[in-house]
C-alpha positions as CSV (number, residue, x, y, z in Angstrom):
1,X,0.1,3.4,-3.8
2,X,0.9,1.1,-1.3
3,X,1.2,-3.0,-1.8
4,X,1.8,-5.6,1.1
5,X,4.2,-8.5,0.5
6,X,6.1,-8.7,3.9
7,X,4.6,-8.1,7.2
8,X,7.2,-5.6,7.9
9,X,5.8,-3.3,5.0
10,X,3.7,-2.5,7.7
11,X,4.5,-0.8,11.3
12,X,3.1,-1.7,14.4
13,X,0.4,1.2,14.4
14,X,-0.5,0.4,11.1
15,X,-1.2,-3.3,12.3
16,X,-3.0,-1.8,15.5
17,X,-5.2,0.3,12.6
18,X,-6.3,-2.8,10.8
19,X,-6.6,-4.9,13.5
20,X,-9.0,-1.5,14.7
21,X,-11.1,-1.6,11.7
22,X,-11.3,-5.7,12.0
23,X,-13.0,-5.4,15.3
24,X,-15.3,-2.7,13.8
25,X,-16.3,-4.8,10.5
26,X,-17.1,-7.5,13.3
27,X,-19.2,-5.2,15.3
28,X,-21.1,-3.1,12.3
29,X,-21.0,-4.9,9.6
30,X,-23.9,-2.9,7.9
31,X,-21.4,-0.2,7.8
32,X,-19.0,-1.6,5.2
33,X,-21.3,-3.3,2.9
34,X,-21.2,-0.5,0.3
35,X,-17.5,0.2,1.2
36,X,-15.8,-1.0,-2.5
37,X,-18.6,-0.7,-5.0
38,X,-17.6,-1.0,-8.5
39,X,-14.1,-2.2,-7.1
40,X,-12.9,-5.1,-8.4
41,X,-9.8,-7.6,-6.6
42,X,-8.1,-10.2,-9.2
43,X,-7.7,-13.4,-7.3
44,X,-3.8,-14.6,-8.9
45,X,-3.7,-18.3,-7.3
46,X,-0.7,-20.3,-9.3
47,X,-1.0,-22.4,-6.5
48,X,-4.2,-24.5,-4.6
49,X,-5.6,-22.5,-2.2
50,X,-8.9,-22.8,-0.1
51,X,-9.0,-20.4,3.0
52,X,-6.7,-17.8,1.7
53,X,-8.8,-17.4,-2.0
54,X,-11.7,-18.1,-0.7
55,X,-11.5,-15.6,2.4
56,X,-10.0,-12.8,-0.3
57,X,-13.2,-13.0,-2.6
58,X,-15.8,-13.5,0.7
59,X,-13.7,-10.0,2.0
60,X,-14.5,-8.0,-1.1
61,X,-17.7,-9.4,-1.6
62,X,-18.8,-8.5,1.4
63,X,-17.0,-4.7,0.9
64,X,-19.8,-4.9,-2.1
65,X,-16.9,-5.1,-5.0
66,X,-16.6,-8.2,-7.1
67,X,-13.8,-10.7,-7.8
68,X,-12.1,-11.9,-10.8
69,X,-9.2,-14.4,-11.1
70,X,-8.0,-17.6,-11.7
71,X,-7.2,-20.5,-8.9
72,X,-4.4,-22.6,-10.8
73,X,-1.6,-21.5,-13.1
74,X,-2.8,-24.1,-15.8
75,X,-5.7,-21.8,-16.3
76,X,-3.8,-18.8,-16.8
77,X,-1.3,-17.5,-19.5
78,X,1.7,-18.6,-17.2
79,X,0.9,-22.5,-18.8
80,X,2.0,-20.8,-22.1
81,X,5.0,-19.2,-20.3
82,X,3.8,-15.8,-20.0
83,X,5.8,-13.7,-17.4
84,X,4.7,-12.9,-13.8
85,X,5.4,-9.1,-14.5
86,X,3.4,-9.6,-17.9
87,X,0.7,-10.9,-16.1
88,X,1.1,-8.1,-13.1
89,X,0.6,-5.2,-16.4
90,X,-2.0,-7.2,-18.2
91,X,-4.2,-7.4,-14.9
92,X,-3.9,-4.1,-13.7
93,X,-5.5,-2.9,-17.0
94,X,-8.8,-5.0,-15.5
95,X,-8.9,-4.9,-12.0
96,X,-8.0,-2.1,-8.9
97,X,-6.2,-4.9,-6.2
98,X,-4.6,-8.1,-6.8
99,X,-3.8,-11.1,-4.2
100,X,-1.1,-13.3,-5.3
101,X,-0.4,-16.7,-4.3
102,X,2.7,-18.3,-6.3
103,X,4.8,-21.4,-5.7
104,X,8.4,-19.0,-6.2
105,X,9.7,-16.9,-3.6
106,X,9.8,-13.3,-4.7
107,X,7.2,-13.5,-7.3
108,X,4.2,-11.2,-5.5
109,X,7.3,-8.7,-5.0
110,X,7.5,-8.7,-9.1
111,X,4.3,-8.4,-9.5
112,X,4.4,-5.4,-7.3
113,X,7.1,-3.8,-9.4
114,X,5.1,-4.5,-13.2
115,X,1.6,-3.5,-11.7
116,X,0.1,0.1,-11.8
117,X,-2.4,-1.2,-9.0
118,X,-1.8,-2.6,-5.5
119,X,-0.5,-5.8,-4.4
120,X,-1.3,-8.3,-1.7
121,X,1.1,-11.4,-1.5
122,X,-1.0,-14.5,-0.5
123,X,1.5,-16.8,-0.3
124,X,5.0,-17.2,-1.7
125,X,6.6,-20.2,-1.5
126,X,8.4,-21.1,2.0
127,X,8.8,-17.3,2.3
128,X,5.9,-15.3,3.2
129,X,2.6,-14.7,4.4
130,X,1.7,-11.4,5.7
131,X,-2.3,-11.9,5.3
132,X,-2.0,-15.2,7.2
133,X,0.2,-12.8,10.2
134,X,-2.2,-10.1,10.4
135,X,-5.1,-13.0,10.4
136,X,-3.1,-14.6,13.6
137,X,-2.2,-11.1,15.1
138,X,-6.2,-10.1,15.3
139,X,-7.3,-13.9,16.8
140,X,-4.1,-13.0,19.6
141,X,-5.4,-9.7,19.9
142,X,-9.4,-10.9,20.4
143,X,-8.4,-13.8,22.6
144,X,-5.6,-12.2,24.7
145,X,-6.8,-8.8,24.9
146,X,-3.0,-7.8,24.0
147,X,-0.1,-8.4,21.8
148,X,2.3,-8.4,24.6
149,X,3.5,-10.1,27.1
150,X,2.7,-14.3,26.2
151,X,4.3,-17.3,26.0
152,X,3.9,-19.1,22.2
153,X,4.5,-22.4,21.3
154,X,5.4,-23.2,17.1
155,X,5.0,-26.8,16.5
156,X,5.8,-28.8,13.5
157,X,7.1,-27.9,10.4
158,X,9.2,-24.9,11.5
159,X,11.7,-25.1,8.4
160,X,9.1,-25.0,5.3
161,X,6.7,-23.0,7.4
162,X,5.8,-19.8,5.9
163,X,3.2,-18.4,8.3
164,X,5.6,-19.4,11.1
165,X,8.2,-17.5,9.6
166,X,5.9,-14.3,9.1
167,X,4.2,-14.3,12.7
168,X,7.8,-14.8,14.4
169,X,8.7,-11.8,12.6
170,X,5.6,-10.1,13.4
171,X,5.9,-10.9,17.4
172,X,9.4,-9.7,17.3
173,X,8.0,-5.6,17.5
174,X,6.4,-6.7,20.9
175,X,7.2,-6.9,24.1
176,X,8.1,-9.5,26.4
177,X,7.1,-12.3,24.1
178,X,8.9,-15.4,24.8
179,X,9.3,-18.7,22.6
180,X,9.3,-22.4,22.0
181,X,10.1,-24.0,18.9
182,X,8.8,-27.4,18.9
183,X,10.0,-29.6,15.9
184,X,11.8,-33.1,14.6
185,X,15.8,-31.8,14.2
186,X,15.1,-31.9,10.2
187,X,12.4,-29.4,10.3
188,X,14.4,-26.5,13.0
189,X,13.5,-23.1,12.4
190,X,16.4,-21.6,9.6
191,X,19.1,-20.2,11.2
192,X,18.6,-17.1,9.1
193,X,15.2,-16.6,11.0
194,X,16.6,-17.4,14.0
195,X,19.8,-14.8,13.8
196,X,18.0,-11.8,11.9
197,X,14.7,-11.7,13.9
198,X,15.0,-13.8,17.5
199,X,18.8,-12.9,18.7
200,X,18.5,-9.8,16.4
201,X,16.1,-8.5,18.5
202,X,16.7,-10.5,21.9
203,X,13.9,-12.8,21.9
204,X,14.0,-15.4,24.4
205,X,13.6,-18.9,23.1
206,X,13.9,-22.5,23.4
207,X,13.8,-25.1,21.0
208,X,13.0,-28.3,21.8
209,X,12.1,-31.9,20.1
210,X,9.5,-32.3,23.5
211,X,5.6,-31.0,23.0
212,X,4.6,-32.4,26.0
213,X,7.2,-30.8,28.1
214,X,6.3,-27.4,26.2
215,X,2.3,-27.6,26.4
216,X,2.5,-26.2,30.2
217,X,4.4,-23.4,30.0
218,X,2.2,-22.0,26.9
219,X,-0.2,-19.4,26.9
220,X,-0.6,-19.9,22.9
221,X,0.0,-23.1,20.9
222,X,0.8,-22.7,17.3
223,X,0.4,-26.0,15.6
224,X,1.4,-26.7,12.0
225,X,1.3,-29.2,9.4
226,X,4.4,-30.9,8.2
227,X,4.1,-30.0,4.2
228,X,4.3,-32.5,1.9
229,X,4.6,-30.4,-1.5
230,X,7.8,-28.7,0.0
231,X,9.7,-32.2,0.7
232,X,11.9,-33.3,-2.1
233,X,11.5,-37.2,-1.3
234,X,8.2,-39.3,-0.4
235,X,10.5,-41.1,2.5
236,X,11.2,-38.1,4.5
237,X,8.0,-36.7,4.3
238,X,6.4,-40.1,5.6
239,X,8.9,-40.3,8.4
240,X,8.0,-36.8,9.7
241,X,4.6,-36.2,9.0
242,X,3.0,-37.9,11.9
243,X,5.5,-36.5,14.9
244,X,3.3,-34.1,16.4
245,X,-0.4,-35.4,16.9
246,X,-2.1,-32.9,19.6
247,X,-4.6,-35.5,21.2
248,X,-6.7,-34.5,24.3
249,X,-4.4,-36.5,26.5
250,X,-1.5,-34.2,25.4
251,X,-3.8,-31.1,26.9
252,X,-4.3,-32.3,30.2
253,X,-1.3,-30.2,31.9
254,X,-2.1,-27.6,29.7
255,X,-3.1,-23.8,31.0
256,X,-7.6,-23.2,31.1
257,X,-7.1,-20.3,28.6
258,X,-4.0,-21.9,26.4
259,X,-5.2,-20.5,22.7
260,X,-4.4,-23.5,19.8
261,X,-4.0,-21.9,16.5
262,X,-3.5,-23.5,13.2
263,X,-3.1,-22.0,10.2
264,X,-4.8,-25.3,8.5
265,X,-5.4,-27.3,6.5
266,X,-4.3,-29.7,8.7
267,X,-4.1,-33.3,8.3
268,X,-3.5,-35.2,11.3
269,X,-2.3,-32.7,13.7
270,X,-4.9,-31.7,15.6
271,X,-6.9,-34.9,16.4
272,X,-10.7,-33.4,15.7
273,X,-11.6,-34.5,19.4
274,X,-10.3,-31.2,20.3
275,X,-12.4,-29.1,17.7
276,X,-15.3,-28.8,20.6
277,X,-12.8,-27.7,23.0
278,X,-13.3,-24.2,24.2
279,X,-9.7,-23.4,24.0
280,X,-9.7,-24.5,20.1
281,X,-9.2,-21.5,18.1
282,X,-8.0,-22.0,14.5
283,X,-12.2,-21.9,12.8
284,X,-12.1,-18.8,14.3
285,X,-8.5,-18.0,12.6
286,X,-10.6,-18.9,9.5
287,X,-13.5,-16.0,10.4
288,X,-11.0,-13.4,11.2
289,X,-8.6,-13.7,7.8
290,X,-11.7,-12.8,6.3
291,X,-12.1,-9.8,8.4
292,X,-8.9,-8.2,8.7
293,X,-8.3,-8.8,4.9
294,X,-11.4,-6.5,3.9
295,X,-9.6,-4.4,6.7
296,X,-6.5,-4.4,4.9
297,X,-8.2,-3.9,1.1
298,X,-9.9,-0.8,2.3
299,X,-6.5,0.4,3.5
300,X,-4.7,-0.2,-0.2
301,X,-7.7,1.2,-1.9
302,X,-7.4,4.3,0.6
303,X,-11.1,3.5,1.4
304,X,-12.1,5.7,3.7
């Protein structure tokens, strides 16, 4: 039985496998629809959620299973103080997958050890988000025909910034990918990420306070928000949160074929002028995470 709660659970052909399938569910639908009848996924979201839950349940509905869960602790047993691993046994009597999104590093990976059924973390804390990597490795894949050899830009909140932290992992298995890290001095990339994956594995980067010197050399621009529910105090958050605005002007040295990804939601980062922009590509981020996450629960269900 396997579970997912770091991208590096899974190896590069693994990730070239689901990434496979993705493109397949795109082209033949038809061909899945029946794929998890009379499976069922419990949605675990102790934390708000609208893409990743909402993408989860679309994913198994569409793989003809059904859904059951709950989308804020304070409908769930853990208001009463019941136990993550509790909660990981008590599910796994009702349901054959579960997709866990919690506030506290670690917790999916607890879950995994209580549960007699697969796991899929959605989201813990500042720490991981495979789901959200695989989602960004398929839209580089469809848009760039290739998972080597590109430039990518993060921008933002590269401290806080799970998904960053998971797709700079993720990159770090291919070749010839070279970075910027684009962010206010406060919000750096940790230097734990920065000396176990980049210089680990002889990454090229450069960080920078400067978008607008970055924007040219990028073949991929991966914008994100600066998060408010991971700031301690109101002041700091205020300060930082509007640094980065990508505005239309901001685009004008930029490549014909750059790719802008967000993980979203965003707030003010990406003014919406550039939503009609051919080179916008985080609504179809949103349409893939459904995709490769019906790609990766017939994988855990060993569907064939």
């Amino acid at each position: 039985m396997r579970s997912l709660i770091n991208i590096t659970d899974l190896s590069v052909e693994e990730i070239e496998e689901l990434i496979s399938v993705a493109n397949d569910i795109i082209a033949n639908p038809e061909k899945y629809r029946e794929k998890c009848r009379y499976k069922k996924l419990a949605a675990l979201f102790f934390e708000p959620s609208t893409r990743t839950r909402l993408s989860f349940e679309a994913a198994m509905l569409e793989l003809g299973g059904s859904v059951l869960g709950f989308s804020e602790a304070q409908s769930s047993s853990a208001a009463k103080g019941e136990s993550v691993a509790d909660t990981a046994k008590t599910v796994s009597c009702y349901a054959d997958i579960i997709a866990m999104r919690h506030p506290k590093e670690g917790a999916p990976m607890v879950a995994m050890m209580n549960a007699s059924i697969p796991v899929i973390n959605a989201g813990d804390g500042g720490h991981n988000h495979p789901t959200q990597t695989l989602t960004d490795l398929l839209t580089i894949s469809r848009e760039k025909g290739s998972l080597n050899n590109f430039t990518i830009g993060f921008c933002g909140d590269l401290k806080f910034g799970r998904t960053v932290h998971s797709l700079i992992t993720a990159l770090s298995r291919y070749e010839n990918i070279k970075i910027y890290l684009i962010s206010p001095e406060e919000l750096k990339l940790p230097s734990y990420v920065k000396n176990d994956v980049l210089k680990k594995n002889n990454i090229e980067y450069i960080q920078t306070t400067n978008l607008e010197e970055a924007i040219p050399n990028l073949d991929i621009l991966y914008m994100t928000r600066v998060q408010r529910e991971r700031f301690f105090n109101e002041e700091d958050y205020l300060r930082l949160k509007d640094r980065y605005i990508l505005t239309p002007e901001k685009l004008i040295g930029a490549k014909e074929d750059l790719c802008i990804m967000h993980p979203l939601p965003r707030v003010n980062e990406i003014s919406p002028s550039i939503d009609n922009d051919k080179r916008a590509c985080y609504f179809k981020q949103v349409l893939n995470g459904k995709f490769i996450r019906m790609a990766l629960i017939l994988k855990l269900l060993e569907v064939e």
